[in-house]
PDB file of N, CA, C and O in Angstrom:
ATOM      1  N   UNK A   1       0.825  -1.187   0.000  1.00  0.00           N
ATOM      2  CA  UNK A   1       0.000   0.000   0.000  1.00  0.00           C
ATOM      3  C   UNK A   1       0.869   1.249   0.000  1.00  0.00           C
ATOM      4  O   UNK A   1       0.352   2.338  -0.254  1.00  0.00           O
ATOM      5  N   UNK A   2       1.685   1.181   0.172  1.00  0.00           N
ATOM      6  CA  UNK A   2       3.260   2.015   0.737  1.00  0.00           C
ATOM      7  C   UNK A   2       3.122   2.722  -0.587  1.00  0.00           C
ATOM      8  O   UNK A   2       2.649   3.852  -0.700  1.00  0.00           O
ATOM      9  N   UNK A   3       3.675   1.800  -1.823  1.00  0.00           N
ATOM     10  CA  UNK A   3       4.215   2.360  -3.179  1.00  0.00           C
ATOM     11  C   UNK A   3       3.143   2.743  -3.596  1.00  0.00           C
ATOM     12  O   UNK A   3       3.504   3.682  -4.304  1.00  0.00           O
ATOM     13  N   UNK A   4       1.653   2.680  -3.703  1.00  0.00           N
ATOM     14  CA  UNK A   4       0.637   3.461  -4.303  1.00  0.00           C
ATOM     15  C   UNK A   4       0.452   4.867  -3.535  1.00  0.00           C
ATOM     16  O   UNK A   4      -0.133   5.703  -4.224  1.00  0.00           O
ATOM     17  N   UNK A   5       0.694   5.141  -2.714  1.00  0.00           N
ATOM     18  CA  UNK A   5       0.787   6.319  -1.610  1.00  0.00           C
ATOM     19  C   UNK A   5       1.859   7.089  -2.563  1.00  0.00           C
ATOM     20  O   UNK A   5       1.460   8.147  -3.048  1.00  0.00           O
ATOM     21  N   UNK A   6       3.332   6.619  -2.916  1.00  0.00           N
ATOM     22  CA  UNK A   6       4.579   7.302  -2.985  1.00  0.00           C
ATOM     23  C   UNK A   6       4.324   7.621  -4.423  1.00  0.00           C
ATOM     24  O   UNK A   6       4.996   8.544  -4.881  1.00  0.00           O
ATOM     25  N   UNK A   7       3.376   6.955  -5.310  1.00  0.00           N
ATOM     26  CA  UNK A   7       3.258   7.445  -7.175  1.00  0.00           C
ATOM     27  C   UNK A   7       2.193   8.462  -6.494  1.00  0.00           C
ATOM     28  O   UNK A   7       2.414   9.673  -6.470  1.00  0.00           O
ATOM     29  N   UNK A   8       1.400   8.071  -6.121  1.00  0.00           N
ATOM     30  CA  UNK A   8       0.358   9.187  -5.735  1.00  0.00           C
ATOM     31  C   UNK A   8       1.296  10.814  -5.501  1.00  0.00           C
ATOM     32  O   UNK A   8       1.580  11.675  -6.333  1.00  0.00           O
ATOM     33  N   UNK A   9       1.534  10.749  -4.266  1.00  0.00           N
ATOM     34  CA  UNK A   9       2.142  11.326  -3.986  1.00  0.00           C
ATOM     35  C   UNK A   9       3.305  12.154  -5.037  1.00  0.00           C
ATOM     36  O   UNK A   9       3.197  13.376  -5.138  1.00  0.00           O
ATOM     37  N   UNK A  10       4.209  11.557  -5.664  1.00  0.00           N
ATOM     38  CA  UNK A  10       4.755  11.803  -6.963  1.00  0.00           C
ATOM     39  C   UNK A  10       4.025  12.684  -7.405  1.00  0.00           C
ATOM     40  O   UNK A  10       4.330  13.855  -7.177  1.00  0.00           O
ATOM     41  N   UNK A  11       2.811  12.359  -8.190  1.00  0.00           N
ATOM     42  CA  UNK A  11       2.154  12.748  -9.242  1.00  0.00           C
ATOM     43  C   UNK A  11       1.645  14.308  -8.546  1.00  0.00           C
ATOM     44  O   UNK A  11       1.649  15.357  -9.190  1.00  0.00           O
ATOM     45  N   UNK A  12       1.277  14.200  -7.294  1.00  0.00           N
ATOM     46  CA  UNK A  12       1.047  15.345  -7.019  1.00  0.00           C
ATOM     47  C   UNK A  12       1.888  16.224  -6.861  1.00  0.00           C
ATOM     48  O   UNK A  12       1.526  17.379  -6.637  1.00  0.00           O
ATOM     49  N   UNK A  13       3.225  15.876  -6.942  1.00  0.00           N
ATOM     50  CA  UNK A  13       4.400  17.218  -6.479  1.00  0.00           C
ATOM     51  C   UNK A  13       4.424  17.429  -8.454  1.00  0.00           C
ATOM     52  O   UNK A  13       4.674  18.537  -8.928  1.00  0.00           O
ATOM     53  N   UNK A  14       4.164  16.350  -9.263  1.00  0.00           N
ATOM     54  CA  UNK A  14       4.149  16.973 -10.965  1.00  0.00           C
ATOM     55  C   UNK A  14       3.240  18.199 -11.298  1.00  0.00           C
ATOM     56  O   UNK A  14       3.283  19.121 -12.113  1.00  0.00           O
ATOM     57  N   UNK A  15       2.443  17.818 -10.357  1.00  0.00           N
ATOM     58  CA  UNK A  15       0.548  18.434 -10.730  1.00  0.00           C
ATOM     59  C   UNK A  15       1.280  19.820 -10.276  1.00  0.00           C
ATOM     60  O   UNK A  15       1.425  20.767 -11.049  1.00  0.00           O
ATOM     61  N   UNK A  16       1.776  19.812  -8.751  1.00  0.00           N
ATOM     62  CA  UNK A  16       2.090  21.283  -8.157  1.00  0.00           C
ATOM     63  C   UNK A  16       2.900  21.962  -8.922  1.00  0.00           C
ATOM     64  O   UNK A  16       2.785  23.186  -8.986  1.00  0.00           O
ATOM     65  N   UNK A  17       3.829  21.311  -9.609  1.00  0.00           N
ATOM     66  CA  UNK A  17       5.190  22.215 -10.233  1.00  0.00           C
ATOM     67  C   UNK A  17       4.401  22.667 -11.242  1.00  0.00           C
ATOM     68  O   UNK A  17       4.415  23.882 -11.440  1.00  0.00           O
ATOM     69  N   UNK A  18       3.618  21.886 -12.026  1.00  0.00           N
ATOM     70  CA  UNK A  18       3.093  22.004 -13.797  1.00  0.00           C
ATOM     71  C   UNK A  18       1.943  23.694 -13.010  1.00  0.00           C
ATOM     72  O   UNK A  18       2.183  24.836 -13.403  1.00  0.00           O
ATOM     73  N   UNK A  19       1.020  23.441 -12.133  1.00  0.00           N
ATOM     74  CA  UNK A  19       0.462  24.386 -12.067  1.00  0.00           C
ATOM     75  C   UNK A  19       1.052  25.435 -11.794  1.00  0.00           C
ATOM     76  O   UNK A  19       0.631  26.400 -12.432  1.00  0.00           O
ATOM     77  N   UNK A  20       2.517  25.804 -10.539  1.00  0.00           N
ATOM     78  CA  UNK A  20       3.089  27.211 -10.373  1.00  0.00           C
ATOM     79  C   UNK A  20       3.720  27.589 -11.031  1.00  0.00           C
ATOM     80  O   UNK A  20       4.053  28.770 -10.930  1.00  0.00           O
ATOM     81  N   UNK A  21       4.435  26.410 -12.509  1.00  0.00           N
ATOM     82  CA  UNK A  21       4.553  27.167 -13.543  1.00  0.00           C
ATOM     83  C   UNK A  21       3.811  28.314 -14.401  1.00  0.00           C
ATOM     84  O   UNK A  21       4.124  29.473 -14.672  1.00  0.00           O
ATOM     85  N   UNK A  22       2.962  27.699 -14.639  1.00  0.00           N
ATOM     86  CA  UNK A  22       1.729  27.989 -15.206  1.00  0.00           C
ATOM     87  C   UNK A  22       1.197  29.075 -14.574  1.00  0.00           C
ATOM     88  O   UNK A  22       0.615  29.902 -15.276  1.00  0.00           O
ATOM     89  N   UNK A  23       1.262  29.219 -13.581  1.00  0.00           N
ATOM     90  CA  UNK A  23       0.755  31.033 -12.594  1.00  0.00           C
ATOM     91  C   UNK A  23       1.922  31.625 -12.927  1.00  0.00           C
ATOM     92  O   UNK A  23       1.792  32.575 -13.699  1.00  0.00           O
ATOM     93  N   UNK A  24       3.170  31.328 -12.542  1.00  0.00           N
ATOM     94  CA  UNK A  24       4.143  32.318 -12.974  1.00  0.00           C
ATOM     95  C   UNK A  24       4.125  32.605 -14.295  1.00  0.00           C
ATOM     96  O   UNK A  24       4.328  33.800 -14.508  1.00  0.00           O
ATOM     97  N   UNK A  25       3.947  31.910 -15.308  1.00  0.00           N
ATOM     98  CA  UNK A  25       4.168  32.173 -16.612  1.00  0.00           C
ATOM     99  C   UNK A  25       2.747  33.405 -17.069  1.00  0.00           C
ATOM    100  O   UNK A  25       2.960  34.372 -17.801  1.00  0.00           O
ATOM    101  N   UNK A  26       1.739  33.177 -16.629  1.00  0.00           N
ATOM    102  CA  UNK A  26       0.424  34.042 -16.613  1.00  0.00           C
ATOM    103  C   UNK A  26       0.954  35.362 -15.997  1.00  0.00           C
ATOM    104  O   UNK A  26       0.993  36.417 -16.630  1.00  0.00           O
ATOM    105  N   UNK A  27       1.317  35.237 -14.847  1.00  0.00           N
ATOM    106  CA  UNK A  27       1.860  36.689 -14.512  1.00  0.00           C
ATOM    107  C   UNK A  27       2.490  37.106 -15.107  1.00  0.00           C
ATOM    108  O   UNK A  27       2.253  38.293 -15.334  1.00  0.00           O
ATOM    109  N   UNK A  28       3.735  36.490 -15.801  1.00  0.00           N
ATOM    110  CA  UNK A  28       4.841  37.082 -16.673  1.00  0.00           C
ATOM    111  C   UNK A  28       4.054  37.473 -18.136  1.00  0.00           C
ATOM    112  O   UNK A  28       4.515  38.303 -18.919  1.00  0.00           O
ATOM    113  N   UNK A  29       2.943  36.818 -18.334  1.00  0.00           N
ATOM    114  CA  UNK A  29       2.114  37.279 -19.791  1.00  0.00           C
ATOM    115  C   UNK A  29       1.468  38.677 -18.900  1.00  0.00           C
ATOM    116  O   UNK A  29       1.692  39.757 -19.448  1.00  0.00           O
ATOM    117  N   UNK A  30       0.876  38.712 -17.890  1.00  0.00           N
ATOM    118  CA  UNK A  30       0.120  39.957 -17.760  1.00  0.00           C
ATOM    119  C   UNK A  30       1.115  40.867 -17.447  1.00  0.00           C
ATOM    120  O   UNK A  30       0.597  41.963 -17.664  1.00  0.00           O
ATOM    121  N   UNK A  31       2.027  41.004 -17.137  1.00  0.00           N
ATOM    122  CA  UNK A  31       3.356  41.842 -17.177  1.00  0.00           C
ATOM    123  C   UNK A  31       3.807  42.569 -18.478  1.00  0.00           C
ATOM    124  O   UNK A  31       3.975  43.761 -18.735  1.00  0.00           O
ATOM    125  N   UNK A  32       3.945  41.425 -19.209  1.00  0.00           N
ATOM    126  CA  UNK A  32       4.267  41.650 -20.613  1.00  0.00           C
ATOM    127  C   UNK A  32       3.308  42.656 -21.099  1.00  0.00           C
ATOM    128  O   UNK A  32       3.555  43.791 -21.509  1.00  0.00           O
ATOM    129  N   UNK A  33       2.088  42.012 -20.978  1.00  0.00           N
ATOM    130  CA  UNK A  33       1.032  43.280 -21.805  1.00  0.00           C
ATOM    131  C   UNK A  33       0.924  44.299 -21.205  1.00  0.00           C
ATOM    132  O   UNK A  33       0.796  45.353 -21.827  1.00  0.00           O
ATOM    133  N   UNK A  34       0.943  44.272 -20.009  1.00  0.00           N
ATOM    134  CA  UNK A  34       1.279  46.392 -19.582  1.00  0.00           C
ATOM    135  C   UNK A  34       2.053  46.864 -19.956  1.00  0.00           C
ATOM    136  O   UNK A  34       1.984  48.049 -20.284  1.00  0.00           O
ATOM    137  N   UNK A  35       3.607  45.830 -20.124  1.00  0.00           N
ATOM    138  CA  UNK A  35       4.802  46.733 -20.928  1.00  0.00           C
ATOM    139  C   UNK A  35       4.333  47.446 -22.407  1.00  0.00           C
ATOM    140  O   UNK A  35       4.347  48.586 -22.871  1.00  0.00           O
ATOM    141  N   UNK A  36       3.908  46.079 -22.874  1.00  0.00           N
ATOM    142  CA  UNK A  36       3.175  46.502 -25.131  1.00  0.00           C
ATOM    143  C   UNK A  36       2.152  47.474 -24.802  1.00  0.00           C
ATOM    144  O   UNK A  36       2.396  48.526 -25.394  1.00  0.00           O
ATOM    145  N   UNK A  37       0.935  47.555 -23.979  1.00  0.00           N
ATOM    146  CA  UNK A  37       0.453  48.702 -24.031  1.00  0.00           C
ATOM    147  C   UNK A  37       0.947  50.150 -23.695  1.00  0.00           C
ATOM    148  O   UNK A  37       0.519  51.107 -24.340  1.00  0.00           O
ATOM    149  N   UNK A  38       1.822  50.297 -22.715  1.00  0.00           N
ATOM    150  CA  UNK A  38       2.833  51.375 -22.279  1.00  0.00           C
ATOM    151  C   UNK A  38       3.315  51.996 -23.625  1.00  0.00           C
ATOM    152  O   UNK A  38       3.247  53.187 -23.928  1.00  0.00           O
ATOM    153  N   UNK A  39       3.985  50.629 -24.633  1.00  0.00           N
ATOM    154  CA  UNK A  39       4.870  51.158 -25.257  1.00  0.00           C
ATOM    155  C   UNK A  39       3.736  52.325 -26.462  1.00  0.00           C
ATOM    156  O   UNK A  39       3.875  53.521 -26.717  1.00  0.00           O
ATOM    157  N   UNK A  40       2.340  50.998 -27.118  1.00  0.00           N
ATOM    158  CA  UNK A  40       1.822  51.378 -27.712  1.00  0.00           C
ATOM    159  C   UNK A  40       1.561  53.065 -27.303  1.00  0.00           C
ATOM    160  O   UNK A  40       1.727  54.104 -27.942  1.00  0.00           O
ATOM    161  N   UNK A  41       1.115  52.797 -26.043  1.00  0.00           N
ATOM    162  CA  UNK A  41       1.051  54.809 -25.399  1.00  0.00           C
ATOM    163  C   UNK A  41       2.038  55.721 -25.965  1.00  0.00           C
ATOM    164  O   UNK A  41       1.981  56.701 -26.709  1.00  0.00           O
ATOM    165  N   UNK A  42       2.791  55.196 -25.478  1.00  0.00           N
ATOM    166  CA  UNK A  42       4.201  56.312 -25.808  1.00  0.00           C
ATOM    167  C   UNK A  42       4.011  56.444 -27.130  1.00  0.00           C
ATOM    168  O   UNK A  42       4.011  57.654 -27.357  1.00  0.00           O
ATOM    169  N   UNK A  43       3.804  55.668 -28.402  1.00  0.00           N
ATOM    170  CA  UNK A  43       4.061  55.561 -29.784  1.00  0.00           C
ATOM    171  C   UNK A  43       2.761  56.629 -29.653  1.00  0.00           C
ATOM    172  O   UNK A  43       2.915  57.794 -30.022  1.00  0.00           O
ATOM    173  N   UNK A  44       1.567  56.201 -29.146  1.00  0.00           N
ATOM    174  CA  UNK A  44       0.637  57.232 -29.459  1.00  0.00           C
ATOM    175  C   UNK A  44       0.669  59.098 -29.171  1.00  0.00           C
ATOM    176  O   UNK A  44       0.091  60.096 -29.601  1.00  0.00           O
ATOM    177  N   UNK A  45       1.414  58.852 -28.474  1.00  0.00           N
ATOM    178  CA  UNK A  45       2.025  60.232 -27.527  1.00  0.00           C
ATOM    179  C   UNK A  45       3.162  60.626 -28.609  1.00  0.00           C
ATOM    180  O   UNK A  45       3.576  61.783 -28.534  1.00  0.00           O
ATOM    181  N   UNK A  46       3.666  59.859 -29.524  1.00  0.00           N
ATOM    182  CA  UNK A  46       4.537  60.546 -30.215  1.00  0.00           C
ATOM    183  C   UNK A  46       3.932  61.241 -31.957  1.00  0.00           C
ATOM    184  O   UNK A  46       4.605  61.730 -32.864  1.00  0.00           O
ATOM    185  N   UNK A  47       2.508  61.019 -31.865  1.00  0.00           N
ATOM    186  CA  UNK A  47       1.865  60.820 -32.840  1.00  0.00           C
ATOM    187  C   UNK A  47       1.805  59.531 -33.760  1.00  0.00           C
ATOM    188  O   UNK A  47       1.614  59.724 -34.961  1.00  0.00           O
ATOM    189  N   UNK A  48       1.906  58.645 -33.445  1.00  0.00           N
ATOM    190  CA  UNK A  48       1.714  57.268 -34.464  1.00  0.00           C
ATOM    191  C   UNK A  48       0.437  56.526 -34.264  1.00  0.00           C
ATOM    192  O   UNK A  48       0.392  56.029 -33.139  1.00  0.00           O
ATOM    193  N   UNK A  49      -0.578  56.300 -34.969  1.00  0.00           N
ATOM    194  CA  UNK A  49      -1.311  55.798 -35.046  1.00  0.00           C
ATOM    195  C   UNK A  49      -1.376  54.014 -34.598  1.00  0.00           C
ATOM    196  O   UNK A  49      -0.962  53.067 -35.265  1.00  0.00           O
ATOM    197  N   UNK A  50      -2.015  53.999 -33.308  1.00  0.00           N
ATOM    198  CA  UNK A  50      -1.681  52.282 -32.757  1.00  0.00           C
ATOM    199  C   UNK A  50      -2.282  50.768 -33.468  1.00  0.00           C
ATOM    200  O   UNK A  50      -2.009  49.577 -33.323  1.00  0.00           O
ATOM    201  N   UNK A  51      -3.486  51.762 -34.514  1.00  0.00           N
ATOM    202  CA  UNK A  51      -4.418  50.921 -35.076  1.00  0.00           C
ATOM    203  C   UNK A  51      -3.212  50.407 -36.301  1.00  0.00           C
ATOM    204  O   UNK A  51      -2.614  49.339 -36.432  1.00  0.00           O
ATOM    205  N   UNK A  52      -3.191  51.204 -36.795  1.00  0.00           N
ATOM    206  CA  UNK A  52      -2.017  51.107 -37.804  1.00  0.00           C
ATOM    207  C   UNK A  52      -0.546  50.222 -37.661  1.00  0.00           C
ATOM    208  O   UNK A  52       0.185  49.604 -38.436  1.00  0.00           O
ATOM    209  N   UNK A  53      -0.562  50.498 -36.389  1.00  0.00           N
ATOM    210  CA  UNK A  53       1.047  49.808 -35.585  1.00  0.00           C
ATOM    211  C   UNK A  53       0.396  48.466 -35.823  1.00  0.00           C
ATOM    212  O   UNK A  53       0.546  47.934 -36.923  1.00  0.00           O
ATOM    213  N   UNK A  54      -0.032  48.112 -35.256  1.00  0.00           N
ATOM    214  CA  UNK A  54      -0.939  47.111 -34.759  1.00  0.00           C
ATOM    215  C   UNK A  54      -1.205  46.336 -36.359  1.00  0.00           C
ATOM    216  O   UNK A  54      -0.743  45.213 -36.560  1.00  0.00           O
ATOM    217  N   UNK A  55      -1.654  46.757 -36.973  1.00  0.00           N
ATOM    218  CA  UNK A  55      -2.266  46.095 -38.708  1.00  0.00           C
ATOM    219  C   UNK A  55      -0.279  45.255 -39.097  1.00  0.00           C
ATOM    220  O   UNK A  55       0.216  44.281 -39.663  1.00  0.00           O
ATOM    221  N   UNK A  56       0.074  46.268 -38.455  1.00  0.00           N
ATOM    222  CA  UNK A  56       1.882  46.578 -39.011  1.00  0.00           C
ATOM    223  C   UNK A  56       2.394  45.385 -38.470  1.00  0.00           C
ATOM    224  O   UNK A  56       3.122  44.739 -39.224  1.00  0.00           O
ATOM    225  N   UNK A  57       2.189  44.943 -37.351  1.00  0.00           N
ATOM    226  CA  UNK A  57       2.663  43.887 -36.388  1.00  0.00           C
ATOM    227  C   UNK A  57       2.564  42.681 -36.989  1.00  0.00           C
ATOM    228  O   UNK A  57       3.391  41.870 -37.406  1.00  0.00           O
ATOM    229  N   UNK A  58       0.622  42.760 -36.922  1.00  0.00           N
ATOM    230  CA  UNK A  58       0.446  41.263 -37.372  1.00  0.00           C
ATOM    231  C   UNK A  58       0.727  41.041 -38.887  1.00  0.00           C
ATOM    232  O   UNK A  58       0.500  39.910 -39.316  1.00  0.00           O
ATOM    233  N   UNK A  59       1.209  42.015 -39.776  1.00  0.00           N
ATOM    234  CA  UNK A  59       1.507  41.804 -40.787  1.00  0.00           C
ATOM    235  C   UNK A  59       2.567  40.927 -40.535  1.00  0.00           C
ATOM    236  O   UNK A  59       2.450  39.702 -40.555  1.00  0.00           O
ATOM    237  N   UNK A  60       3.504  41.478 -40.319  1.00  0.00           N
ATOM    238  CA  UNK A  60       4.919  41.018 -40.134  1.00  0.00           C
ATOM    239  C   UNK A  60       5.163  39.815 -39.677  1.00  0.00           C
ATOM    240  O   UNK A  60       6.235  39.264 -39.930  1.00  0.00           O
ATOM    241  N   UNK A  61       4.215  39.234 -38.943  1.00  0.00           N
ATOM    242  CA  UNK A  61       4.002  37.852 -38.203  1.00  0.00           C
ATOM    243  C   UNK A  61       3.929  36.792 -39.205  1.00  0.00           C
ATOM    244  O   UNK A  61       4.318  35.639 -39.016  1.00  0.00           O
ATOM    245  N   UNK A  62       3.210  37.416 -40.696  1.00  0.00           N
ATOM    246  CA  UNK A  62       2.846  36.198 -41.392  1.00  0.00           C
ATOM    247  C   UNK A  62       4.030  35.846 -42.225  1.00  0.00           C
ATOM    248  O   UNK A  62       5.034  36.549 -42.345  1.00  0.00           O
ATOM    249  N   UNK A  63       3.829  34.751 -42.760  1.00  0.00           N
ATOM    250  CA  UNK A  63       4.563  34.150 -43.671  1.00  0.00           C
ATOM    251  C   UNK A  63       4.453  35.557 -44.894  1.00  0.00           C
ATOM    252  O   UNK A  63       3.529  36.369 -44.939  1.00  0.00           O
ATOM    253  N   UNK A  64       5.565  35.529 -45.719  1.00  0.00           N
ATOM    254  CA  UNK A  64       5.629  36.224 -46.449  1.00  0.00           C
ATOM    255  C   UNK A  64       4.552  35.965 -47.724  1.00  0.00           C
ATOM    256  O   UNK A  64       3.841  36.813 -48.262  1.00  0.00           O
ATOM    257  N   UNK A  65       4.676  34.259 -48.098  1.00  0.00           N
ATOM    258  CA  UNK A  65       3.639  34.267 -49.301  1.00  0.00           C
ATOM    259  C   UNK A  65       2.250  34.365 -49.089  1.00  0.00           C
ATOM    260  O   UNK A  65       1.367  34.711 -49.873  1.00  0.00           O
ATOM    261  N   UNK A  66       2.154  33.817 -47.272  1.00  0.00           N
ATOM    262  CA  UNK A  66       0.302  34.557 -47.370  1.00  0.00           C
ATOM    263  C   UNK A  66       0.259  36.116 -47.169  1.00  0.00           C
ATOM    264  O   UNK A  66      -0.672  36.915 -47.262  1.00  0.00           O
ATOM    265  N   UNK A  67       1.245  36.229 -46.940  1.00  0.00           N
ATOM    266  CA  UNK A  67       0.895  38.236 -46.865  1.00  0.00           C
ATOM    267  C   UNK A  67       0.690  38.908 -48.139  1.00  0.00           C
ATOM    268  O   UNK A  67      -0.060  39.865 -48.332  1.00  0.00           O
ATOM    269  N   UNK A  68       1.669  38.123 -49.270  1.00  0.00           N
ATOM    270  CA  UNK A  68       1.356  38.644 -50.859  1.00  0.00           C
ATOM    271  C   UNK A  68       0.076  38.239 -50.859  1.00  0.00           C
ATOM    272  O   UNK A  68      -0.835  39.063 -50.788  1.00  0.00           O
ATOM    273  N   UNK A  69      -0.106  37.167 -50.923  1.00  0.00           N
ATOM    274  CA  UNK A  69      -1.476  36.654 -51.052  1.00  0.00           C
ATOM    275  C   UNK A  69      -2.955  37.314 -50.433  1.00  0.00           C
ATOM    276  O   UNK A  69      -4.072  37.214 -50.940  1.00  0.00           O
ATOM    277  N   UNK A  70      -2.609  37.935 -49.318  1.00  0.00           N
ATOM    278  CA  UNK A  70      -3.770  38.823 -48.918  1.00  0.00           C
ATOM    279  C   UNK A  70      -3.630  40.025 -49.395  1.00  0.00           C
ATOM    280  O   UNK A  70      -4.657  40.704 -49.383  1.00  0.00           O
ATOM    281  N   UNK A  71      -2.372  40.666 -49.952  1.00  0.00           N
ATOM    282  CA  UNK A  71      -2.417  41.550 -50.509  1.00  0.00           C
ATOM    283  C   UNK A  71      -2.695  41.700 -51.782  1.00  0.00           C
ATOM    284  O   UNK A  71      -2.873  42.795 -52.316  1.00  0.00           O
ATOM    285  N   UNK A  72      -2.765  40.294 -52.509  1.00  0.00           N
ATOM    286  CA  UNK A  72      -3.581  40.555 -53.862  1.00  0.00           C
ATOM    287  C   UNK A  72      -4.673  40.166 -53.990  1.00  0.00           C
ATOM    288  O   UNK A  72      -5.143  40.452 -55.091  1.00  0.00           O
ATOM    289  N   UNK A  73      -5.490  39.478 -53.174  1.00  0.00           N
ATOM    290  CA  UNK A  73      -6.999  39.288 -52.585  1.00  0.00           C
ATOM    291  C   UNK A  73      -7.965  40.666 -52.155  1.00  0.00           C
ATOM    292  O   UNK A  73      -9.149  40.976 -52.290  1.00  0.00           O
ATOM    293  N   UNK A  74      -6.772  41.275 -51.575  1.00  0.00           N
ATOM    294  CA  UNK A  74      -7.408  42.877 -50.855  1.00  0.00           C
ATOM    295  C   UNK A  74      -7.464  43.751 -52.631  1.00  0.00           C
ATOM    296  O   UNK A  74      -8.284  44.322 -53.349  1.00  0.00           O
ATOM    297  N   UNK A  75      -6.172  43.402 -52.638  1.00  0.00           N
ATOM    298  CA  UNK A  75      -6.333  44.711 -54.347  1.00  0.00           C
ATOM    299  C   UNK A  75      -7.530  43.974 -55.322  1.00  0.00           C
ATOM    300  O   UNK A  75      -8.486  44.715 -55.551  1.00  0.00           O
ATOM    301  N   UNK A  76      -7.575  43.051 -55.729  1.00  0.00           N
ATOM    302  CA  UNK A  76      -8.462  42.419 -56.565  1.00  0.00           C
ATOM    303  C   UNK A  76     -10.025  42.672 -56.071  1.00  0.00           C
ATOM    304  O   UNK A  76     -10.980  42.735 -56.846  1.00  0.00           O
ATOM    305  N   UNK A  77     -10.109  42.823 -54.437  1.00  0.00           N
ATOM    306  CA  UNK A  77     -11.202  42.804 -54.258  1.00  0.00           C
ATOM    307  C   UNK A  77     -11.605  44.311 -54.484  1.00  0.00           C
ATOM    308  O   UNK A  77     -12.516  44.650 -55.239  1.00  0.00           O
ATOM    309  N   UNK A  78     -10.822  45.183 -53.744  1.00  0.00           N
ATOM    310  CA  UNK A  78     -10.924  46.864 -53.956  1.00  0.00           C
ATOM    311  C   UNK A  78     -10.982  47.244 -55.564  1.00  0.00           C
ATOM    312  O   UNK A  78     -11.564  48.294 -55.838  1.00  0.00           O
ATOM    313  N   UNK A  79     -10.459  46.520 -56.578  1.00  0.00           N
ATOM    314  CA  UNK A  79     -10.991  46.614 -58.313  1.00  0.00           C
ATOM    315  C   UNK A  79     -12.020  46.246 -58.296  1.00  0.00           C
ATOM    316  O   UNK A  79     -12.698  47.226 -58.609  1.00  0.00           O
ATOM    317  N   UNK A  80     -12.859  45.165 -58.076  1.00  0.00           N
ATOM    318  CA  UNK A  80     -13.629  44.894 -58.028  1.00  0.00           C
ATOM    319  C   UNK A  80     -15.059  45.689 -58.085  1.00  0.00           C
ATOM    320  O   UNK A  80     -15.901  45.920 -58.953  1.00  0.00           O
ATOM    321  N   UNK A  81     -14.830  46.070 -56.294  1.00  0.00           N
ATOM    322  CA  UNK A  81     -15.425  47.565 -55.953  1.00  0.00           C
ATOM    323  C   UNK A  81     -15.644  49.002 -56.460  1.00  0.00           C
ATOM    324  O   UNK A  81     -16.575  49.806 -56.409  1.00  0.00           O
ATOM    325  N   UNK A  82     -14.182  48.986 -57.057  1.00  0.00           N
ATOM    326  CA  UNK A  82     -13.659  50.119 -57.683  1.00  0.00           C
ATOM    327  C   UNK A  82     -14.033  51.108 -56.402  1.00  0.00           C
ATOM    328  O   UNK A  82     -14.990  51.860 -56.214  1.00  0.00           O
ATOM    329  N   UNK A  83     -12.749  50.752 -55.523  1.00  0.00           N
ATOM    330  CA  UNK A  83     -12.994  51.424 -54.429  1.00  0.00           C
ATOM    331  C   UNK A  83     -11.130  51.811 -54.043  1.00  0.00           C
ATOM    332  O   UNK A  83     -10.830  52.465 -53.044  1.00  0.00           O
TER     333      UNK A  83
END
């Protein structure tokens, strides 16, 4: 009965570590985003538009051939429109 106690037991010091990771790492994300919004402030305070920053960001995130690719989806569609 000993060794089912000691995996038990085990498993719960896994469970504890996996979860105060997991809080620390959450704090360190809500940390993070007061820093990116701060910064976004300041950019706004310098006159730069955040909506724009922001379009700018997740651009940059993508792969390069889906970014052509939405960019000739967007133009084709704006002919389209004739807009």
């Amino acid at each position: 009965m000993a060794d089912g106690s000691a995996t038990s037991s085990i498993a719960a010091e896994k469970l504890k570590s996996f979860v105060e990771r997991i809080e620390r790492l959450e704090g360190e994300k809500t940390e993070l985003a007061a820093d990116i919004r701060e910064v976004y402030s300041e950019a706004k305070g310098n006159g730069f538009d955040t909506k724009i920053m922001r379009q700018v960001i997740r651009l940059r995130k993508m792969e390069v051939a889906d970014r052509r690719e939405q960019d000739e989806l967007l133009e084709l569609y704006r002919r389209a429109l004739d807009t």
